[in-house]
C-alpha positions as CSV (number, residue, x, y, z in Angstrom):
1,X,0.0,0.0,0.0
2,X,1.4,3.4,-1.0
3,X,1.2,6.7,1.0
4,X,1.7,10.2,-0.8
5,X,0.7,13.4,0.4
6,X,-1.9,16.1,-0.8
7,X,0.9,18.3,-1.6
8,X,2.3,15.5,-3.6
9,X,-0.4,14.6,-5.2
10,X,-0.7,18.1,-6.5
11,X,3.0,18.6,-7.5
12,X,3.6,15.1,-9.1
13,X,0.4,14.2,-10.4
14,X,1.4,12.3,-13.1
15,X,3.7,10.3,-11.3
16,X,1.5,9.1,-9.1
17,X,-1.3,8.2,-11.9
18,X,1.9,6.1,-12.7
19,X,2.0,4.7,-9.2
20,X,-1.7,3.3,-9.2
21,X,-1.8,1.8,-12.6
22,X,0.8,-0.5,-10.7
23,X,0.1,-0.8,-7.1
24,X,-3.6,-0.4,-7.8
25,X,-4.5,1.7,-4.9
26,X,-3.3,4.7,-3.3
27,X,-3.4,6.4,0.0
28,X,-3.9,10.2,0.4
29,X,-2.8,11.5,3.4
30,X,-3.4,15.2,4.7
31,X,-1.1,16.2,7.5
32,X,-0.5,12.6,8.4
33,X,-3.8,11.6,8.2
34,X,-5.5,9.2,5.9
35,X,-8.2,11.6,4.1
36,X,-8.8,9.6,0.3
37,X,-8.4,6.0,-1.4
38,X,-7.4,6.0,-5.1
39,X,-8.1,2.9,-6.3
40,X,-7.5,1.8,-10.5
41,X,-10.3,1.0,-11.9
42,X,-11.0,0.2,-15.7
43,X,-14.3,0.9,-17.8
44,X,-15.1,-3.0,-17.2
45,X,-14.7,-3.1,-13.5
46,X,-15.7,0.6,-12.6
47,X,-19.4,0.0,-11.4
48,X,-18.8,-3.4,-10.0
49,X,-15.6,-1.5,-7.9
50,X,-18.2,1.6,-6.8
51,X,-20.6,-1.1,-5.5
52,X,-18.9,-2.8,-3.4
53,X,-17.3,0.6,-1.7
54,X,-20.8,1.6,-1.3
55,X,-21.3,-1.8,-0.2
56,X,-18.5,-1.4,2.2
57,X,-19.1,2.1,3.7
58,X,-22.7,0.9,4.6
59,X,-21.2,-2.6,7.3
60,X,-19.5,0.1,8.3
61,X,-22.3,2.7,9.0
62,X,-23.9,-0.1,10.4
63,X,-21.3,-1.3,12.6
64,X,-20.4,2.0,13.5
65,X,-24.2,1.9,14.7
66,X,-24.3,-1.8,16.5
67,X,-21.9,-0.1,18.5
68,X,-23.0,2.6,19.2
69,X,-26.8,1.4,20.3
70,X,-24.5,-1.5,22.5
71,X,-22.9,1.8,24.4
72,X,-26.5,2.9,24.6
73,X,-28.2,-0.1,24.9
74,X,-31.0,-1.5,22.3
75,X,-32.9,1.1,20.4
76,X,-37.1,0.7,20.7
77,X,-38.3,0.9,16.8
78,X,-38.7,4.4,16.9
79,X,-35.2,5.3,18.1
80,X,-34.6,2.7,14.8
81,X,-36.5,4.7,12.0
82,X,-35.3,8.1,13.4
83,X,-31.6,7.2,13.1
84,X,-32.5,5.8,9.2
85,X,-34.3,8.9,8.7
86,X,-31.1,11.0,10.1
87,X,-29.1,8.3,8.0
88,X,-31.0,9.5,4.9
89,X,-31.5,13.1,5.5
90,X,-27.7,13.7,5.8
91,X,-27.4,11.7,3.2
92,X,-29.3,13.9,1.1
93,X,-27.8,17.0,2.2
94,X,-24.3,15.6,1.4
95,X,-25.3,14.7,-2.2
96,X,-26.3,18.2,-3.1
């Protein structure tokens, strides 16, 4: 797994484009911090590749949730729907 900074990545672009066609994914880091994932994709693998992030990022949501309501203890079914309905509100608010 590769690690190049954001100033990097703006000041040697192409040699990182280089980078990812052979290591196939890249880490972007922003004062030490991991902040993107740069992954090679082709035209025959690109939406089977953005499903399963999608894919990903939601066990993770959910996880991120088991654990939470285990801190908490278990949610009734209307603590359930409102945190899908916050889920999907920010959810719309990030998309526009």
């Amino acid at each position: 797994m590769q690690f190049v900074t954001v100033r990097d990545f703006r000041s040697s672009s192409r040699e990182i484009w280089d980078k990812l066609s052979r290591d196939d994914e890249i880490i972007v880091t922003n004062n030490g911090k991991p902040t993107a994932l740069l992954l090679n994709v082709s035209e025959n693998n690109f939406e089977e590749t953005l499903r399963l992030i999608r894919q990903a990022k939601v066990l993770r949501i959910v996880g991120d949730m088991r654990e939470e309501a285990g801190e908490r203890g278990f949610l009734n079914d209307e603590e359930i729907d409102a945190e899908i309905q916050a889920y999907r509100d920010e959810k719309r608010k990030n998309a526009k």
